[in-house]
C-alpha positions in Angstrom: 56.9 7.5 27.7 54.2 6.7 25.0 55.0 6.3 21.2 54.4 10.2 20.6 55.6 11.9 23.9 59.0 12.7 21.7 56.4 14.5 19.9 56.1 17.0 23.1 59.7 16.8 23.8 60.8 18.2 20.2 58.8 21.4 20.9 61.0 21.9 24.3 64.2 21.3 22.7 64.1 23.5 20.0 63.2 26.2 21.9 65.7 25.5 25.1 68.7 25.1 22.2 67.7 28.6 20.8 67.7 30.2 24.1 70.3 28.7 25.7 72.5 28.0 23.0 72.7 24.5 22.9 74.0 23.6 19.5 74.5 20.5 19.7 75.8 17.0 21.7 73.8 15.8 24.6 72.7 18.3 27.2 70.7 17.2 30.8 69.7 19.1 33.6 67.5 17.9 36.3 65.4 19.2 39.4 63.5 18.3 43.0 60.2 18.1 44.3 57.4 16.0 46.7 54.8 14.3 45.3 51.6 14.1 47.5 52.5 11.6 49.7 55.6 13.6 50.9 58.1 11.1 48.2 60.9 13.0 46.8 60.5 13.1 42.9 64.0 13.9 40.8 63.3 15.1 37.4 66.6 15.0 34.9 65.8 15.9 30.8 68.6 14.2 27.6 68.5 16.3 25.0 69.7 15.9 21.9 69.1 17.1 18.4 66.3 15.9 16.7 65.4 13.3 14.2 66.8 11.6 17.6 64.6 10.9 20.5 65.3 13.4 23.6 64.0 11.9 27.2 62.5 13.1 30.2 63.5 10.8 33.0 61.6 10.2 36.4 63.5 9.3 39.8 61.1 8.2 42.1 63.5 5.6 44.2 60.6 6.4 47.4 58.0 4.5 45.3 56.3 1.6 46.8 57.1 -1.6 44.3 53.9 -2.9 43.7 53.3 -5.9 41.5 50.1 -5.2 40.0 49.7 -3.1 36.0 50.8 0.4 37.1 49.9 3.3 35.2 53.2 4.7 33.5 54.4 8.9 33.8 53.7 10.6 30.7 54.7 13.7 29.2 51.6 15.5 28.1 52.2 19.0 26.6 55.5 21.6 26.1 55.3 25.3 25.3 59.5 27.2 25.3 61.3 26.1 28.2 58.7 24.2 30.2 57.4 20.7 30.2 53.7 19.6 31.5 53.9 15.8 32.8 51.3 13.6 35.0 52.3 10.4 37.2 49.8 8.0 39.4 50.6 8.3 42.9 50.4 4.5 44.7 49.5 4.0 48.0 51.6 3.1 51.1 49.3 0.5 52.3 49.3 -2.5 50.5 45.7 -3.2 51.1 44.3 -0.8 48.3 46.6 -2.2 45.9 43.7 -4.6 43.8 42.3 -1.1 42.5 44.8 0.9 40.9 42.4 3.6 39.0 42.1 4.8 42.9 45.5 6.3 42.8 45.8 9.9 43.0 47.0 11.6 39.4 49.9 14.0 40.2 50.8 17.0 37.4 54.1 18.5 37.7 55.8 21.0 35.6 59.1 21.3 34.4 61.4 24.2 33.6 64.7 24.8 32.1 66.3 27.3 33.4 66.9 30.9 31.0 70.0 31.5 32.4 73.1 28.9 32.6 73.5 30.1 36.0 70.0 29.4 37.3 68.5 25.7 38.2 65.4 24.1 35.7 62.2 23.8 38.3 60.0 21.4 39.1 56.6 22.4 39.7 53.5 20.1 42.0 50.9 21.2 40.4 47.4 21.4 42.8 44.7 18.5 42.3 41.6 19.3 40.4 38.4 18.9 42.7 35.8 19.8 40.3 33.3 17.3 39.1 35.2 14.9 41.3 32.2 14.7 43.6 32.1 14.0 47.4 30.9 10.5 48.1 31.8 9.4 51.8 32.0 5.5 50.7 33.9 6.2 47.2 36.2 8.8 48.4 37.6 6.6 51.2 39.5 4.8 48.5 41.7 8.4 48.2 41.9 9.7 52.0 45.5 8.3 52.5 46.9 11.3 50.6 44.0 13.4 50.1 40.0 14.0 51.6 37.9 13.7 47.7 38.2 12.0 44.8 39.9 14.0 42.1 38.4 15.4 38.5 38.7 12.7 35.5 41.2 14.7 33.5 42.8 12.9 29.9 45.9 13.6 28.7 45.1 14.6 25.4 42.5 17.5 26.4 45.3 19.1 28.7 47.6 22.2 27.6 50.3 24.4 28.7 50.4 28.3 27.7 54.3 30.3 28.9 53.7 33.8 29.2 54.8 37.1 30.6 58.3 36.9 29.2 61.0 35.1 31.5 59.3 35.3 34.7 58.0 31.8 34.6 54.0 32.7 34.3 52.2 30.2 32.7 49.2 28.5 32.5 47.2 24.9 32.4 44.3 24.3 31.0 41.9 21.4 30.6 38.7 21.4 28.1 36.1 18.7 28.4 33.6 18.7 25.2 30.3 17.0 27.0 26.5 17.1 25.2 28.0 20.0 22.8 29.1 22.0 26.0 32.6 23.0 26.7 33.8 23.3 30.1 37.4 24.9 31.2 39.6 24.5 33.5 42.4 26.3 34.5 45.3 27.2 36.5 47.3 30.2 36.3 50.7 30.2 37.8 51.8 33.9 38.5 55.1 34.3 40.3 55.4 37.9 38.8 52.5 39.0 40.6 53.4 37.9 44.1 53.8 34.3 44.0 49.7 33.7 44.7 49.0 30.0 45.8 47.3 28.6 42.6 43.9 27.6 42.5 42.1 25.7 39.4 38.8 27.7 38.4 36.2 26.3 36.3 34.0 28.1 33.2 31.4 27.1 30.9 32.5 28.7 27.3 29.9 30.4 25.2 29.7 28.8 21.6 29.8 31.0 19.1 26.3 31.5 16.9 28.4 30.9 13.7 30.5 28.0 15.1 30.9 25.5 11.8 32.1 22.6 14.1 30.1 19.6 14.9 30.7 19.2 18.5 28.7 15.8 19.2 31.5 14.1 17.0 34.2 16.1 18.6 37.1 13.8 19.8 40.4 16.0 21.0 43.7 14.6 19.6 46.3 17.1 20.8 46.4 20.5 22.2 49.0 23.5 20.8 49.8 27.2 22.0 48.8 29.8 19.5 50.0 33.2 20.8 47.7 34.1 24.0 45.5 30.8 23.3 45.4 27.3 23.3 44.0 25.6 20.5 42.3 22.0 21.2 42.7 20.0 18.2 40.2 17.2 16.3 42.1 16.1 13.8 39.6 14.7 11.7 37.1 17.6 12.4 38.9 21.0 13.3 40.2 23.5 15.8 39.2 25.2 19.2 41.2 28.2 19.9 40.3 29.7 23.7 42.1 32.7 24.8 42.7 31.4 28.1 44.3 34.3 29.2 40.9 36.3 28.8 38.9 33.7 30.6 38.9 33.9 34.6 37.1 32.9 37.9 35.1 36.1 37.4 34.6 36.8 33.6 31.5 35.9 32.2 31.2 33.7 29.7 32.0 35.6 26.4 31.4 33.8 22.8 34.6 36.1 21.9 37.2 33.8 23.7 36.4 30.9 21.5 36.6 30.5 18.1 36.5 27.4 15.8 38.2 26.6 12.1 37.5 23.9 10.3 39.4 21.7 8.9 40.1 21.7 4.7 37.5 20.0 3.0 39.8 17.2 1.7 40.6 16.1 5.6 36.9 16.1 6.6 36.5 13.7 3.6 38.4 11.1 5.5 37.8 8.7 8.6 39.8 7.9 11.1 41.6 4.7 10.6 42.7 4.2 14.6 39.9 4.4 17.0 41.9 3.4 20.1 40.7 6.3 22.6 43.4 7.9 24.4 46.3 6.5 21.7 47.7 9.4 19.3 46.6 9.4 15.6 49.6 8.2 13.5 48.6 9.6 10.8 48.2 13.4 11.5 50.0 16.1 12.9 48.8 20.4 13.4 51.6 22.2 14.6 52.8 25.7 15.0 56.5 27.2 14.2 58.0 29.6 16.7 57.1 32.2 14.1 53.4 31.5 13.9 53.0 29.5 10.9 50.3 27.0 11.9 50.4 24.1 9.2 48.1 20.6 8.9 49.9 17.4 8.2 48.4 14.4 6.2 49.4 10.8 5.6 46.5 9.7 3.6 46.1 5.8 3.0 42.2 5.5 3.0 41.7 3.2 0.1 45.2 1.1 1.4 45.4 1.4 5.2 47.7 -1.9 5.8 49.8 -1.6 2.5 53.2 0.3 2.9 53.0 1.3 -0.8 50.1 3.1 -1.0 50.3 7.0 0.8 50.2 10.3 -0.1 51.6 13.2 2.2 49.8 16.3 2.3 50.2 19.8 4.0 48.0 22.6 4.2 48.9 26.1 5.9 46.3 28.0 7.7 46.6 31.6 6.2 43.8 33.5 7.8 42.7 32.5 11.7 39.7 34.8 11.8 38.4 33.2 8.4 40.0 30.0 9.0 41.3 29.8 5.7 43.7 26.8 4.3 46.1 26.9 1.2 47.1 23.5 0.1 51.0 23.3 -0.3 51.5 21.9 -3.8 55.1 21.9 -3.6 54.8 19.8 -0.8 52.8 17.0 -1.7 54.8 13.6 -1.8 53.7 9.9 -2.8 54.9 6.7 -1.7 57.0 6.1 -4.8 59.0 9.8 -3.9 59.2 9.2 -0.4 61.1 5.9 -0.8 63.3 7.3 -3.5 65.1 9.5 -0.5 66.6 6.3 0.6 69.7 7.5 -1.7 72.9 6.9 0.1 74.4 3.8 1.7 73.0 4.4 4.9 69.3 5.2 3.9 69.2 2.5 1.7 68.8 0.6 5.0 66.1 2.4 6.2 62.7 0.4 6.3 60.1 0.2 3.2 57.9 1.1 5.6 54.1 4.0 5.6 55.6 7.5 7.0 53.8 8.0 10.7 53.4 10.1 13.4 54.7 13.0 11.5 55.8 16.4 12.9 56.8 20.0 11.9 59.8 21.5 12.6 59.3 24.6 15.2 62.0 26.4 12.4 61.4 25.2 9.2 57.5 24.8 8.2 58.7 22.1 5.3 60.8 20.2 7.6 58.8 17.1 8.8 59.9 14.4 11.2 58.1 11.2 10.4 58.7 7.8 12.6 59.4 4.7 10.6 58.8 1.2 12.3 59.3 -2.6 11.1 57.1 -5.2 13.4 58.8 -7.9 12.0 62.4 -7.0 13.3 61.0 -4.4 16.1 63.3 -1.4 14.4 61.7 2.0 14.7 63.7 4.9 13.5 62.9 8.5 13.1 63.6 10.6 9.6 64.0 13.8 9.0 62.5 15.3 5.4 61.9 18.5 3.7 58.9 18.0 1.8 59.6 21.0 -0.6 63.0 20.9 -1.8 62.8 16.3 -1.7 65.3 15.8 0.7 65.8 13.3 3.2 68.3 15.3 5.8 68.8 13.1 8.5 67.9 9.5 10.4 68.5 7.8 13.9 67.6 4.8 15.6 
C-alpha cells in the first residue's frame, strides 16, 4: 500500500467499529472474486484501532511471477463499510512482459458485511472504455483479456459514494479536469433496484458562471463523500462538489450539480512544496466527520521546508457550503515548540523530533488529528494521535 492508503483505511474502520461494534483488538474478515483473466482474487482486511495502521491484504496465489517492475494494488478511496481498490492485471504469455503499462487496470470493491451473520463482498468492477480509443495495432497489446484499450484513470481523481441505506448501492466516480473542462464518469451499482448489470456513463459538467476556481491550475489531491456528493479536492486551490447522484446517462448538463469553494485565503497564499504527480501531499489533509463537519488541515513550513523546527499547524472549518465560508480554529493552532512539548511521558519522550505529516481528522472528533512521524536516519515511522484543542497527545504506535 502507498505511504497514505492508511489514510483511506481509517475512514472504513471507524465506521465498520460503529456499526458492527468492534471496540477493540484485531478484527479480519475476507472475501472471493475473478479478476479478468478468470484468477481467483481473496480479499482479507486487519483492523485495528487507530493511531495504528489497519491493512487491506491481497491473495492473488494465480498470479504469473514476473520479474520485471510491477505496478503494486492500491487502496484508492472508502466511504462506511466499503473499500474502492485497483490492481494491474499481468499477462499469461510471457512475451508481452517488456511493457508493463499494457496491463489491464482491475477495480474491485470491498464490503464489510452489516450484519455478523452476513459475508463482506468483493466486487469486479467493469473496465472503463471511454476515451480509451480503438486502434487495431495499439489495442493488440490488451486482447488476451479484453478487445480495447482501457480509459487512463488516476487514483487520486477516483471516488466512492454508499447510499440507499444497507442495501449496498453505491457509486464510482472518476473526474478528469482537461483545458478547464470537467468530464465524469460514473458507475452506479444498484442491487436494490434489481441487480442491473453496471455500465460506466460519461458527462461533460456545466461550470458554473460564478465559479471562483482557476481550473487551468487545477491538480486533484484527494476525493471525499459529502452527503449525496463527492467533493474532488485541490488542496492548494479548493473544492469541487458534484452531486453525482443527480448526474446520469440522460440528464443534461446542469451548472446546479457542481459547485466550487475556495480555499481560505491564507492556504492560497502558499505553494506546494511536493510536486511529485500522483504522490499524496504531506502536508495537507480536508476531511469530513460522520456528522458533517468538513474541516482543512495545514502544516505550514514555507519559509523552513527541510527544518523539523520550524511548523505551524492550522485548521479551518467550513461553516457555510453554499457560501463557502471558512472560520479559522484559534484554539487549534499549534507550533513546533507546542507540538514537541506533548512528548511528556516516558514513552513519548521517545518519539522522533521530527515535522508533523500526512495529518488526518478523526471521523468522531473534528480536533482529533492523526499525524505520521518518520526518521530517515533510523527508518522509524510512527503514527500520533493529538487533540489540537485541549494539547494532548492521546496515543502513538509503530
Amino acid at each position: 500500500m502507498t505511504n497514505a492508503a492508511w489514510l483511506i483505511l481509517d475512514r472504513f474502520i471507524h465506521h465498520s467499529r460503529r456499526r458492527r461494534g468492534v471496540i477493540g483488538g484485531d478484527a479480519t474478515t475476507s472475501s472471493l472474486a475473478k479478476d479478468c483473466a478468470g484468477r481467483h482474487v481473496r480479499v482479507s482486511l486487519r483492523i485495528v484501532d487507530p493511531p495504528a495502521v489497519s491493512r487491506l491484504h491481497l491473495h492473488w496465489p494465480a498470479r504469473p511471477q514476473i520479474a520485471l517492475p510491477f505496478t503494486a494494488p492500491a487502496a484508492i478511496a472508502a466511504h462506511r463499510n466499503s473499500i474502492l481498490f485497483r490492481m494491474t492485471v499481468p499477462f499469461d504469455d510471457y512475451r508481452w512482459w517488456h511493457d508493463t503499462p499494457s496491463f489491464p487496470t482491475e477495480h474491485f470493491v470491498y464490503s464489510a458485511s452489516l450484519s455478523s451473520s452476513s459475508p463482506p463482498s468483493l466486487i469486479s468492477l467493469p473496465p472503463c472504455f471511454y476515451g480509451g480509443g480503438i486502434d487495431p495495432v495499439l489495442d493488440k497489446a490488451v486482447r488476451q483479456h479484453r478487445s480495447q484499450r482501457q480509459r487512463i484513470i488516476f487514483d487520486e481523481d477516483m471516488g466512492i459514494l454508499c447510499h440507499g441505506g444497507d442495501n449496498g448501492d453505491f457509486t464510482v466516480a472518476h473526474l478528469a479536469c482537461r483545458r478547464k473542462k470537467l468530464q465524469l464518469c460514473l458507475l452506479h451499482h444498484l442491487p436494490s433496484t434489481g441487480g442491473v448489470a453496471m455500465e460506466w456513463s460519461l458527462q461533460k459538467l456545466q461550470i458554473p458562471l460564478d465559479m471562483t476556481i482557476d481550473l487551468s491550475s487545477w491538480r486533484n489531491d484527494v476525493v471525499i463523500p459529502i452527503g449525496r456528493s463527492l467533493c474532488w479536492v485541490d488542496y492548494y486551490n479548493g473544492m469541487l462538489l458534484v452531486d453525482v447522484l443527480a448526474v446520469s446517462a440522460q440528464s443534461k448538463p446542469n451548472p446546479q450539480h457542481l459547485h466550487g469553494i475556495r480555499l481560505p485565503a491564507q492556504a492560497l497564499k502558499s505553494r506546494r512544496l511536493y510536486d511529485d504527480a500522483g504522490e499524496p501531499d504531506p502536508f495537507r489533509h480536508v476531511g469530513v466527520t460522520d456528522s458533517g463537519i468538513i474541516k482543512l488541515v495545514c502544516v505550514f513550513a514555507d519559509y523552513h521546508p527541510h527544518s523539523d523546527d520550524d511548523f505551524k499547524i492550522i485548521t479551518w472549518t467550513l461553516v457555510d457550503i453554499s457560501k463557502g465560508s471558512w472560520i479559522k480554529d484559534v484554539d487549534t493552532i499549534m507550533v513546533a515548540d507546542e507540538f514537541f512539548g506533548l512528548y511528556s511521558s516516558a514513552t513519548q519522550s521517545c518519539l522522533p523530533r521530527v515535522k508533523p505529516t500526512f495529518p488526518v481528522m478523526s471521523l468522531v472528533d473534528p480536533d482529533v488529528i492523526c499525524f505520521l512521524l518518520k526518521k530517515e536516519r533510523n527508518n522509524l515511522t510512527l503514527m500520533v494521535e493529538v487533540n489540537m484543542r485541549s494539547k494532548v497527545l492521546q496515543s502513538s504506535a509503530l
